[in-house]
N, C-alpha and C positions, 0 to 999 in steps of 0.2 A: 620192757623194763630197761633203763640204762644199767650200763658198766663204766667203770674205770680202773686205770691200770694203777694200782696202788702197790707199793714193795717190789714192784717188777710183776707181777702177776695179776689177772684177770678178776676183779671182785666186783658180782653184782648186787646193787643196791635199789633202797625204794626213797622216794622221800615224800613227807606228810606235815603239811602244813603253812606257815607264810615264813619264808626263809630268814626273815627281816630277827623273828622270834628267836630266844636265845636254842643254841643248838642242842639236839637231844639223841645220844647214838646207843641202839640198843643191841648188843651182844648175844648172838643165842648157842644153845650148849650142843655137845654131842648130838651129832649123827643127824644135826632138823635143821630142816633152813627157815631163812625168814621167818617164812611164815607162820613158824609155830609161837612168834609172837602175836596173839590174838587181836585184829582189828580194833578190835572194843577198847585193848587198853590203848595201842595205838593212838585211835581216836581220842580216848580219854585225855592223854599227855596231850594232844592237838590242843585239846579244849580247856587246860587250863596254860598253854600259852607258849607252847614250846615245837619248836623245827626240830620233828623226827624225824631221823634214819635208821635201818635197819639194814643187815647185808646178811648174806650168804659167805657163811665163812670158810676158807680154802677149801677143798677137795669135799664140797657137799651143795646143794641146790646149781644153782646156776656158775658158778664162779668156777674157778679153773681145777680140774682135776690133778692127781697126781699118782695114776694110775700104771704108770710107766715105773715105777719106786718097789712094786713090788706090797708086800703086806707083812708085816716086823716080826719079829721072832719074840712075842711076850715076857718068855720066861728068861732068855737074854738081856731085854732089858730090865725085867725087875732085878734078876742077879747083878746085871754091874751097877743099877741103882744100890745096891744092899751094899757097895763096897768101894761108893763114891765114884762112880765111874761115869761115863756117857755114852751109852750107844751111836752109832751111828744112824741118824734115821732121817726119811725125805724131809724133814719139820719139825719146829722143838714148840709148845707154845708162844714164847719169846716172838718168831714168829708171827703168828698169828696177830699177837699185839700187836708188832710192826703192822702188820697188812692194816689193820684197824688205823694206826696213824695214818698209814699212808692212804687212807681215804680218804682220811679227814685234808689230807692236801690233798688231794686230787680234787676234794668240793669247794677248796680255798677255806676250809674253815681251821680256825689258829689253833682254838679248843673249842671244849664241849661239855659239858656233862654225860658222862658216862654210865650205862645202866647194863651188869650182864648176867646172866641166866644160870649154871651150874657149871658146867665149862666154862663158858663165857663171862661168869663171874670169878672164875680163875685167868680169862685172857685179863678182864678189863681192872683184876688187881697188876697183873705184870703191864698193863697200860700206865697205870698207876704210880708203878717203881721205875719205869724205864724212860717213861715220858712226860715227868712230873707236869709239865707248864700247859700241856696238853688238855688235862682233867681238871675241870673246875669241880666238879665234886665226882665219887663215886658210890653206886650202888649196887650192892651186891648182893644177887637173891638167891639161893638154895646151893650157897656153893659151897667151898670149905678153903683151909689152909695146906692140907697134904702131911699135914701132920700122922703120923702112922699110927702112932698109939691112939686116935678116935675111934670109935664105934664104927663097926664095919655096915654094908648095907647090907638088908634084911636079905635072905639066900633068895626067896622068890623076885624079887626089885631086882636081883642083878644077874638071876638066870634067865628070868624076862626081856630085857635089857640088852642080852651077849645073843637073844632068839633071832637070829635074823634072817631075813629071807634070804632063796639065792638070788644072783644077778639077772638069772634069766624068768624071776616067777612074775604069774601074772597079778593084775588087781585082786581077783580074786583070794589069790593065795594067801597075797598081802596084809588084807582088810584080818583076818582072826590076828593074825598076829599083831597086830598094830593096836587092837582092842585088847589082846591079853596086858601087854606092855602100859598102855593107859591107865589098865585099872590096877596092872601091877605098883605104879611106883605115883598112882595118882593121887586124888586128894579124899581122903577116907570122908568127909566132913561135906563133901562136895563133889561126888558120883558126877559125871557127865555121862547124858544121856547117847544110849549106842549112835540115833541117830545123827549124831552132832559128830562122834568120832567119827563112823564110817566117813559121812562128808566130807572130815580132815583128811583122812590117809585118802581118798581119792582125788583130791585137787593136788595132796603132795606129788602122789605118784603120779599125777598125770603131768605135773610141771619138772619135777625131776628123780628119777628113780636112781639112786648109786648107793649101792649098801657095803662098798668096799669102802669106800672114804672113811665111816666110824673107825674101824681098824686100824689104821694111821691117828688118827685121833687119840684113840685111846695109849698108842702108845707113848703121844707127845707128852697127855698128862701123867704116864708113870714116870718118866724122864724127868718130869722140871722135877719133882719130890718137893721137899718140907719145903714151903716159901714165910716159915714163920720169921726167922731173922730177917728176909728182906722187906717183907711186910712194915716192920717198924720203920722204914725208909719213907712210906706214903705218907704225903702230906696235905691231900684232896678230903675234904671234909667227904665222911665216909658215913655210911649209912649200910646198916645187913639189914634184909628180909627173910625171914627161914619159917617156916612152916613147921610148929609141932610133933607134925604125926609125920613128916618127910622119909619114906620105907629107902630111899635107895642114898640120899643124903645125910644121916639124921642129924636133928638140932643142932646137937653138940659142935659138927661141923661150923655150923655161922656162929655159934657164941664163941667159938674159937676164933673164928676169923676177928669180931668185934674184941678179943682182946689183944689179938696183935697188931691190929691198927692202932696208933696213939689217936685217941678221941672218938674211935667211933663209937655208934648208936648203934644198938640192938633192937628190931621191932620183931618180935614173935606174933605166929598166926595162928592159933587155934584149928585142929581139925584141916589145914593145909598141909598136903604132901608133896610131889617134885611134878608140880603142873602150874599152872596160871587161871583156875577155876572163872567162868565169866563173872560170879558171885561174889569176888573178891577183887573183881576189874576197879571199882574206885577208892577202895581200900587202900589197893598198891598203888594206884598213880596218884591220891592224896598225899601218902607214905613220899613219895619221888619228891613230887612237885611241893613239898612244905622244906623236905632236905635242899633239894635246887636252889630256892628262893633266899 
């Protein structure tokens, strides 16, 4: 798989399709690389006519760790969060946006259409506000605003979630947990079959195992907090996807987000939770690809 040094730092990428096609960069959330965006839609977006990318975003799959940083002190940062404050920590999301631009120059490309995942639809809003020219439109699937007063996630979605293996355990150990967490926070509507999960968590794990990385993660998104005033800044014709039944997201998060964008679109999913169901593969990339166009 190629890299490129995008922001200063080591980011691995894939690319899918004819480059000539307009460019298509997809964002994925907490703690999964790549590849937890599913070939199938991948392919789908290929197939109605768009140069996808995907990457490994900082300190998880391939791309450069930041393991030397240490692991954040939570309740530190939510406290100076609660009092306007800023922790200090290896990476802020902001960040992370950056890395995302600087991909997109590192592949020569100007913009893009923008599409990100729950984290990743929190990096690829601050893509949004920080690099307007960059985004010709964005998409933003099960993610939220950070606004504090929404609905919290459902107790099992996020003590599922926080279940992590240690550094040293093997596949084996891996695989229950990684089924608990799927069907925790997945799609009530659209069970995926165990054997389809296991095969996920063993290509993961066998391409890159690092369970410290979420932890940095997690702290970056308590750090940025409410992005609702800066939200009204985007000006990339915008589109939400959120999933109804979403246990570790819920709804109310993307209908938030759709009001603090000026214009955007709201597409609710029925029986969709905080996954990318195959069953729902041309659903969202018709969704994309009618917003894109």
């Amino acid at each position: 798989m190629p890299h490129a040094i995008a922001n200063g730092i080591r980011i691995e990428y894939e690319t899918h399709g004819d480059p000539a096609n307009p460019p298509l960069l997809l964002i994925m959330g907490l703690g999964a690389q790549l590849t937890l965006w599913p070939i199938e839609l991948v392919e789908a977006l290929v197939a109605r006519g768009y140069y996808v990318i995907r990457h490994d975003n900082r300190d998880i799959g391939l791309s450069e760790k930041f393991g030397h940083a240490g692991v954040p002190n939570f309740r530190r940062v939510a406290l100076m969060r609660l009092f306007g404050l800023r922790a200090k920590l290896p990476y802020r999301l902001t960040d992370m946006a950056d890395d995302a631009a600087g991909l997109l120059d590192a592949l020569g490309i100007d913009s893009a259409h923008i599409v990100g995942g729950s984290m990743g639809g929190m990096i690829a809003q601050l893509l949004a506000i920080d690099h307007a020219p960059r985004v010709r439109t964005l998409t933003s699937i099960f993610s939220t605003t950070g606004n504090p007063r929404l609905p919290r996630p459902r107790p099992e979605a996020m003590n599922a979630l926080l279940d992590r293996a240690p550094a040293n355990a093997t596949l084996d150990q891996v695989i229950p947990i990684g089924i608990r967490v799927a069907r925790a926070i997945g799609s009530p509507a659209y069970p995926a079959p165990e054997e389809y999960l296991r095969e996920r968590i063993a290509r993961d794990y066998a391409r890159s195992f690092y369970p410290e990385g979420p932890a940095r993660q997690i702290a970056a998104i308590m750090d940025d907090g409410d992005r609702r005033k800066r939200l009204r800044r985007v000006t990339a014709p915008t589109l939400v996807i959120h999933g109804t039944d979403d246990p570790l997201v819920p709804v109310e998060g993307g209908r938030d987000t759709a009001r603090a964008i000026p214009g955007a679109r709201l597409h609710e999913i029925p029986g969709m939770g905080h996954d990318l169901p195959l069953e729902l593969v041309d659903e969202i990339a018709d969704a994309i690809a009618a917003h894109a166009r």
